[in-house]
Every structure is written in C-alpha cells, then in structure tokens.
Steps between C-alpha positions, in 0.01 A plus 500: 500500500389344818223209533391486837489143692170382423304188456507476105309183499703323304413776191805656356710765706682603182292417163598443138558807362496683839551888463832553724688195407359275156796303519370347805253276646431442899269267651455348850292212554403313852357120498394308727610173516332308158418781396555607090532797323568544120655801306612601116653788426545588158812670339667448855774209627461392920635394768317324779727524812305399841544743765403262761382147486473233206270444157530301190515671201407406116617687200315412182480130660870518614516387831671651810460357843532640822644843491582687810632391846470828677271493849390819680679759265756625220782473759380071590714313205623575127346619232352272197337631170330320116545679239203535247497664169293704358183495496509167609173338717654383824296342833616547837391286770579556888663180607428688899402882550716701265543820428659557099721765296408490141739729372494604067698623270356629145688317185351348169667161461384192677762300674527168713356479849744383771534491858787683726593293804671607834828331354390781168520829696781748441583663808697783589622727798637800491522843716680547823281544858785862518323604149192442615424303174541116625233316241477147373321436158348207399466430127224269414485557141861701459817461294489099546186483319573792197466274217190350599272860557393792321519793670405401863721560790360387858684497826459515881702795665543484910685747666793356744463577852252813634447760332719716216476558097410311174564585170821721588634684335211616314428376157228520221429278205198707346682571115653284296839699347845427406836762561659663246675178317205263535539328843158435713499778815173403603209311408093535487369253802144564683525405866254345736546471857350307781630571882482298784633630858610254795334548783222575220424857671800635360505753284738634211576792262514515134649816318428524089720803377360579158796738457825580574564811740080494564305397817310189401235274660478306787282250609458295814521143517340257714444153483343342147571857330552476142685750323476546125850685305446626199794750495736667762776452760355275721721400847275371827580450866334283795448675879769395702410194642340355257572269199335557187470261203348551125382312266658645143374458147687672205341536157773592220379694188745360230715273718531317795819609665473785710733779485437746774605880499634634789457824644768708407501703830561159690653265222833524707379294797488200264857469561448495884224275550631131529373179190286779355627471168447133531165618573461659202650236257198239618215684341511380194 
C-alpha cells in the first residue's frame, strides 16, 4: 500500500493496529526549536531516530541528550536512534527545528531504554554500480543491538551513486515456515517504508509481486512516500539520476531475525551480486 507525502501533523502515518501492517508503527514529527511533543504507545517498542536536526529525549525519566547532528537532510551526517519500550511515556524536545522518525515494533515485554550513537551504527555496502544494485545500509537498531530489542528492526537504506535497484533479487518475508527437516526459510515481518529522493524531485518505483508467475502492483514514489508491506515480492528502483534513500522499520511476528525468501525465478542472482549475503546476515 502506498501513503502519499502528506503533512500528517505529527498524528500517526501508520497506527497501532493498522490494517496493512499491525506489526508496525510510523510517525513523523516536526518541532520547532523548544518545542515538545509527547507520545505512548501501548503494546508497541520505538525508536526515535532524528531525520534532521537535534532533541532531547526522556524515557520514563531516563534521560537522553542531544540526539541528531544531521543539517539540511538524510544525506547531511549519520544516523542516531533511543530505544523505548513498550508502551513506555517518552518526551521529545527540539533542541533546533527537527524533523523525527518514531518508528514501532509490536511485542509484549518491557525492556530497558538506551540510546544508539554514531560510534553504535552497523553499516554495510554491498552491490556493484555493473549490477545496478550499489546500496549502503545503515543499521541503527540491527544485529549489534539483538539482545537488547524485541522485535524491532530500523535502518536507513541509500542507494550508491544515481539511479538503479533495491531489494534485488526479490524477496518476501510475509509467512513464517520451516523446510522439510525444520530449518527457518522465511519469516513473518510487516514492512514500513519512508523515501526520500536527492534532488528531492526525484522520483522512484516500487513493485509488490503478490505471486509468483503473476503481474503485481506498482506504485510510484516520490519524495516522503510511505509504503506499507504486508506480503509480496517487493524490489524498487530510483530514475536515473537520482539517489533515493528510505527510512526502514521491520516488525517480526515471533522473532526478531529476519529471514527473507527469495524469489525463486531470480534466487540465482544472489550469487552474482557482490557483499549481498553479508547483507543478508545483518538483519537480525
């Protein structure tokens, strides 16, 4: 499903208990500077990662100060995120004019808050500019922070260079199942996605195949779309050109390693696109 770009006025893009995706929960928020703004969501974990300037945050009374360093855009510094558990009553104040991720995850234990640093972020590059598939991941809460979250997975995703292909080789992750003698071939994760394009009048593609050997859906992307995955093949390209970034929140049904499924049609061209099964290995 595509959300159009929109001013959402700081009210939920993806709810509790949304329709398409209940695994998930989306919200974008823009301070100004001194401004507050105050959330709970129940039966959900978060993750507060600015997507441009800096805010304090408080968890329950746990304290975290200046998050962010970014300036004019997603692409202007590193990434930096506080983790806050569920249902937890946390207070966000613009340290300058912000604009803020809140990103959820839906589990049923409550765990510690903590904060994810630049130093913190798991990155990773893979994909060759001759694949058309050159993409560099950044893991704010990934593998390095497994023991410490339920099942939330948030990361930044920029294409390398202009133009080209995410999420090659198609995969889904819409059914948790196990092969024949027990091992996991694919896991139950709702997906959320938020694009940005740079110069911000670019424009992208995303393709959901619910089936195998059937035409599916496309949708086009521009800047601030949000695309919800509930179940599908689900690659996406930027106009050459361009570069295209998203913002990436995974909600796992009964754990929080992802196991994605490739499409059988293309699973061959994981052996010919370079670090992607590095790629693979961080989402856990």
């Amino acid at each position: 499903m595509h959300i159009a770009p929109h001013d959402n006025q700081n009210k939920p893009i993806v709810d509790a208990d949304d329709p398409t995706v209940p695994l998930n929960y989306f919200n974008i928020i823009k301070l100004k500077a001194g401004e507050a703004f105050e959330y709970q969501v129940p039966g959900y974990e978060t993750c507060i990662v600015p997507a441009t300037g800096t805010v304090h945050v408080d968890v329950e009374g746990v304290h975290f100060a200046s998050l962010g360093n970014r300036g004019t855009d997603v692409w202007d510094g590193e990434p930096e995120g506080v983790y806050a558990p569920v249902g937890a009553k946390v207070t966000i104040v613009a340290v300058n004019d912000t604009e803020t991720f809140i990103a959820g995850a839906r589990y049923d234990k409550v765990l510690d808050p903590f904060d994810v640093r630049v130093g913190g972020i798991d990155k990773v590059q893979y994909g060759s500019d001759d694949t058309k598939t050159h993409r560099k991941i950044k893991h704010i809460l990934g593998q390095k922070q497994h023991d410490k979250v339920g099942r939330l997975l948030v990361s930044e995703l920029f294409t390398v260079g202009q133009g080209g292909w995410s999420g090659f080789p198609a995969h889904k992750h819409d059914t948790d199942r196990r092969d024949d003698v027990g091992n996991i071939i694919e896991t139950r994760h709702d997906e959320t996605y938020n694009f940005r394009f740079r110069p911000d009048h670019g424009s992208g593609v995303q393709i959901l195949q619910r089936e195998e050997g059937k035409t599916g859906d496309a949708y086009q992307l521009m800047d601030r779309s949000t695309i919800c995955i509930d179940n599908g093949y689900h690659p996406c390209a930027v106009m050459p050109g361009y570069e295209m970034y998203y913002f990436t929140i995974l909600g796992g049904l009964s754990q929080r390693s992802l196991v994605q499924f490739f499409q059988p049609t293309h699973a061959y061209q994981v052996e010919t696109i370079p670090g992607i099964k590095d790629m693979v290995a961080k989402f856990k």
